[in-house]
C-alpha positions in Angstrom: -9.8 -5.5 -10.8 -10.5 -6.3 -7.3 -9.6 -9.7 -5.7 -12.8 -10.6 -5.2 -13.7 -10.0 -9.2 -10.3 -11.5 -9.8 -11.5 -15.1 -7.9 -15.3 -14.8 -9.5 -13.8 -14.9 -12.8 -11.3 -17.8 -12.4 -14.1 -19.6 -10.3 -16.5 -19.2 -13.4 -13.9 -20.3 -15.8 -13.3 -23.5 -13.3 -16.7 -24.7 -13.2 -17.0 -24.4 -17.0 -14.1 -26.6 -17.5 -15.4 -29.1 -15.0 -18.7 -29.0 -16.4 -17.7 -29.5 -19.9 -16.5 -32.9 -19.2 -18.9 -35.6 -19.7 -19.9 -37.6 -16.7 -18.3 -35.0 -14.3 -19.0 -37.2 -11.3 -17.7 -39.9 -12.4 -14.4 -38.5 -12.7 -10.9 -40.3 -11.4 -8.9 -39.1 -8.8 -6.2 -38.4 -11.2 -8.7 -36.8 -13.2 -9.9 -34.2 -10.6 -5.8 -33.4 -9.4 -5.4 -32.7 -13.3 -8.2 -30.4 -13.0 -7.4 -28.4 -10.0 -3.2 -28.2 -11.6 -4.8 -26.9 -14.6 -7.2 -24.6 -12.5 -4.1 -23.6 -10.6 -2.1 -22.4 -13.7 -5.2 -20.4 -15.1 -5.4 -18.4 -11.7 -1.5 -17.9 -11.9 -1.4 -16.7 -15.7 -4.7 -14.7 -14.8 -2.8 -12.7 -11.6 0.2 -12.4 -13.3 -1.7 -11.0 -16.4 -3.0 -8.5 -14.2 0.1 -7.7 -12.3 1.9 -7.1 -15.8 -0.8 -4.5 -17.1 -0.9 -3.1 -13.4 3.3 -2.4 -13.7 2.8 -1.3 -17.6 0.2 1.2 -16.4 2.2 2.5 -13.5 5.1 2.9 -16.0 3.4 5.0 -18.9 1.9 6.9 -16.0 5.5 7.6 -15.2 6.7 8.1 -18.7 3.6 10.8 -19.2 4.5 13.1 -15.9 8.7 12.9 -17.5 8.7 16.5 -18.2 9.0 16.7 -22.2 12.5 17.1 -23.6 12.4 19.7 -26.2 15.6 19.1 -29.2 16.6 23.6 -28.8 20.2 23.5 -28.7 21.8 25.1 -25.2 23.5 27.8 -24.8 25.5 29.0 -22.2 
């Protein structure tokens, strides 16, 4: 994923939580800081979900190019 596909997809999931509480507007200050901590934390899980499958990928690419180790018996 790009970065910008990365931010549209938190950004949708952010306004959804905000929107699914009732009387969004009338919201506390308390209640808005506890939104953007917990919109913070979805964006962190959500990059470092990415960066995990990014590594994992990179690594079986590795593991695939490992020339394959055959089990004959050497002589010599």
């Amino acid at each position: 994923m790009t970065s910008d596909e990365i931010v549209s997809e938190i950004s949708q999931k952010n306004r959804a939580a905000f929107s699914a509480h009732d009387d969004c507007q009338l919201l506390t200050r308390e209640q808005v800081l506890y939104l953007m901590d917990a919109a913070a934390m979805r964006g962190f899980q959500f990059g470092s979900n990415v960066a995990l499958s990014m590594v994992q990928g990179a690594l079986l690419l590795q593991l695939v190019r490992l020339p394959q180790l055959d089990n004959k018996p050497r002589t010599g």
